[in-house]
Structure formats: structure tokens, C-alpha cells
N, C-alpha and C positions, 0 to 999 in steps of 0.2 A: 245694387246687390253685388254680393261679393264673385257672381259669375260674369259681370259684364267686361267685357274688352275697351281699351281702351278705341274713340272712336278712327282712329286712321287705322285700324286694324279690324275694324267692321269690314262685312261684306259690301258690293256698291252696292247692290238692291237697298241695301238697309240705310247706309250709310247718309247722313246730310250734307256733309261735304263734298267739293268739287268735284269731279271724276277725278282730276289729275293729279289729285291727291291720294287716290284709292291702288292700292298694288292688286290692280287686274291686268294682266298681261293684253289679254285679247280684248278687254273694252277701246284701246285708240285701234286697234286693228280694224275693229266692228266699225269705226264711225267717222273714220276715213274717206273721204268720198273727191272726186272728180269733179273739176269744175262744171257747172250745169251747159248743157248741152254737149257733153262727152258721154260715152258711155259711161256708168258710174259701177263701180265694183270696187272691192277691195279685195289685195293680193297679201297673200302670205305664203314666203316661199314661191312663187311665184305662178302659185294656183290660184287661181280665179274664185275670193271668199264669198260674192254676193253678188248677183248678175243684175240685171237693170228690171228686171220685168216685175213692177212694185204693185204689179195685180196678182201676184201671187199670195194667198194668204198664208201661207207654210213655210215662208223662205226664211224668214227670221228664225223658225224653231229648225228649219234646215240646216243654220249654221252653228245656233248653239247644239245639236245634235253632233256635228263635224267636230266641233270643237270641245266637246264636252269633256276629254281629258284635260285638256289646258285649263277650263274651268276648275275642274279639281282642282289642280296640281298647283292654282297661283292665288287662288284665297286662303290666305294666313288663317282664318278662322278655323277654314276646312281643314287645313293641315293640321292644326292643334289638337282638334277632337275627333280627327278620323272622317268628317263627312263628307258624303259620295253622294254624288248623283248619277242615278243609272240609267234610267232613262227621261225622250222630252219626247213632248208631241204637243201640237199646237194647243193650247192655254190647260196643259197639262204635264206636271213633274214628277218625279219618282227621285225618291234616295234613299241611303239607308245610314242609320247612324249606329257604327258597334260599341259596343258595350267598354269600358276601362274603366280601370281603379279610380285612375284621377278624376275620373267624372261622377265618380258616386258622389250623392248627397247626405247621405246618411248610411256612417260604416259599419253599425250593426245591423243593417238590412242587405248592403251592398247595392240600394236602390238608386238609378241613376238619377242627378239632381233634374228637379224642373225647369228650371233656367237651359239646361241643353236642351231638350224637346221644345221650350217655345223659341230657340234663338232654332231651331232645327225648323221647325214647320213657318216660322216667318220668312227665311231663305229661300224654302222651297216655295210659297207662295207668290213668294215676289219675282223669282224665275220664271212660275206659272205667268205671272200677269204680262212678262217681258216677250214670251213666246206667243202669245197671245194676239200680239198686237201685229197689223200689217207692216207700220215704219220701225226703224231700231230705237226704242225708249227704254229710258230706264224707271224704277219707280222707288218711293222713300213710303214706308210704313206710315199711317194717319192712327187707325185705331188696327188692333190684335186683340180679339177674344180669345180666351183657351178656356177649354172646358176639360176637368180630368176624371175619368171615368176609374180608373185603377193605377197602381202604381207598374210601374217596368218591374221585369223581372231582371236579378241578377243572372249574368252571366250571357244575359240574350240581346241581339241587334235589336235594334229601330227601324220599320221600314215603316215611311214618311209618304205621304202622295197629297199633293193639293191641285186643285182646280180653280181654275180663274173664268168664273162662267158669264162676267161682265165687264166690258168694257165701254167709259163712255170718253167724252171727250179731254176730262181731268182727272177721272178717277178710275180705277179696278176693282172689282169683288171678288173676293178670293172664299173657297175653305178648305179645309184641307182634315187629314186622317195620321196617326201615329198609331201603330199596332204591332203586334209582336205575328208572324206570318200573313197571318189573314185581317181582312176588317173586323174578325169573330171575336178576337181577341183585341178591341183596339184601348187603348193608353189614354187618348187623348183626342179631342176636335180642336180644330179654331175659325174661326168666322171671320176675316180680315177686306181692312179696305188700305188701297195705296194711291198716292198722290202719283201719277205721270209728270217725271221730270219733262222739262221743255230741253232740247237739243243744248250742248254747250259746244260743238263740233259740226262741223259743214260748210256746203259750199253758200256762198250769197246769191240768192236771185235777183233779178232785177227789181221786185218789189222790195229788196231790203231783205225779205226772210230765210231764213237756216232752212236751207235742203237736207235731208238725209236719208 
């Protein structure tokens, strides 16, 4: 479709390529870690990003909460079309997507295209599944339902919320909501599942496997 990006300019949630090919500022930050039997944190600026106590189930969404300006501010997609995320809470996202010219689909409606709303709630989904989780993973889209219930209105934001109410060893279950103020008014659903990338970053244990 004529809305897709090219993929090095995908978000990493979404993205199939390397991380290290992904322009996310704070993804080597996040995944940084201390050789095993050191305390393990990662520092930016020289505040302490992650502390070692990995029975915490909330630490992950603790730091993309801390961080969730830089989030914005270093995916390319986000900057293109405006989108925000405004709030996280454990295996739970919020964002909002405003409205622009360049994003309508149709200029006798001034209705914003389909392709932003599902490239909008598949982001935010895959956040959801990333906060979700106790260790730092990341995850790649398998299947995306969308269902559209009405068209956006001109002139009005998108505010966006998914939930990731399943985690299992390989996969997330996500779904999420697109509506204009309330869920009263909502645009859109989608039902999604995501693959759990496996670590490409960390330290080595003595069995041979990626800590993080």
C-alpha cells in the first residue's frame, strides 16, 4: 500500500530487522547489561536505568514510562505522522494520533487514511506486549485484525489504547481500541498476536545463554 514505510524506518516493535539497524535511540540503552554476577543496570547519564531486582513485574514498563519522551522523539515513524504516547502501565498503552492533511485518505471527506490507524494501534500494541513482560523483549507482529466500526472524523485526534492481556513463552495477545474522546465513540478494534523476539544483546552465562 501506498502508506507503508520503508522497513528501516519501521518502528522496532514492528520491524523484522536487526535492532541495530532500527533508529531507536534508547533500545541499546535498555539492553545493555553487566557482566553476570555484577550488579546489572544500565546507566544513562549516569542515573541508574534498571536495577537488578528482576522479580519486579513493573520495572520494564517503569523504564519505558521514564523514558517515554525519547521514545517519541527517536522513532522516525512517530515523527512523520505526529504519534504520541502518553501513557504505559504494565501490559498497557495509551497514545494519541492528531489529525493532518497529509494523512487524509480521502480529500473530499478529509477522513484520515486506514493505514495510519492500523500502523497506529499495531505500535501501540506491541508496546503493550513489551511492557508486559518481566525480562526486556522486544516483539514483531504475526497476525493484526482490524475491525472498523466508523470512519475518523475530520479535524479530530486519535486516541489509541491496547492491552496485552496474554503472555506466554513465544507469543502475546494483544487488542486494542481507536476512538475519538471516549471508547463511546470508537473508530476502530484490533485483536493481534506478536512473536517474542529472543535477546540479540547481553551478557553470556556459564550455560552459554543471553542474560538480560
Amino acid at each position: 500500500m501506498s502508506w507503508a514505510l520503508p522497513l528501516r524506518q519501521m518502528p522496532f516493535w514492528a520491524s523484522p530487522l536487526p535492532l541495530g539497524r532500527v533508529t531507536f535511540a534508547v533500545s541499546l540503552e535498555l539492553l545493555r547489561c553487566y557482566p553476570a554476577g555484577i550488579r546489572r543496570q544500565i546507566r544513562t547519564r549516569g542515573k541508574p536505568l534498571m536495577n537488578d531486582n528482576r522479580n519486579d513485574p513493573d520495572r520494564i514498563a517503569a523504564v519505558m514510562r521514564e523514558h517515554v519522551e525519547m521514545m517519541n522523539s527517536s522513532v522516525p515513524w512517530g515523527n512523520e505522522v505526529g504519534f504520541e504516547v502518553t501513557k504505559i502501565e504494565r501490559g498497557h498503552v495509551w497514545g494519541r494520533q492528531p489529525w493532518a492533511e497529509n494523512l487524509v485518505g480521502d480529500p473530499d471527506t478529509g477522513v484520515i487514511h486506514g493505514g495510519v490507524i492500523t500502523t497506529f494501534l499495531d505500535n501501540l500494541s506491541g508496546m503493550a506486549c513489551t511492557s508486559a513482560m518481566t525480562k526486556l523483549r522486544f516483539v514483531a507482529t504475526i497476525d493484526l485484525r482490524i475491525d472498523y466500526m466508523r470512519p475518523a472524523e475530520k479535524g479530530l485526534e486519535i486516541i489509541g489504547e491496547a492491552e496485552c492481556y496474554r503472555v506466554t513463552k513465544s507469543v502475546c495477545f494483544t487488542r486494542a481500541w481507536a476512538y475519538h474522546g471516549t471508547r463511546d465513540t470508537l473508530i476502530a478494534t484490533s485483536a493481534g498476536t506478536f512473536a517474542i523476539n529472543k535477546p540479540r544483546f547481553g551478557s553470556q552465562s556459564p550455560q552459554g545463554k543471553t542474560e538480560v
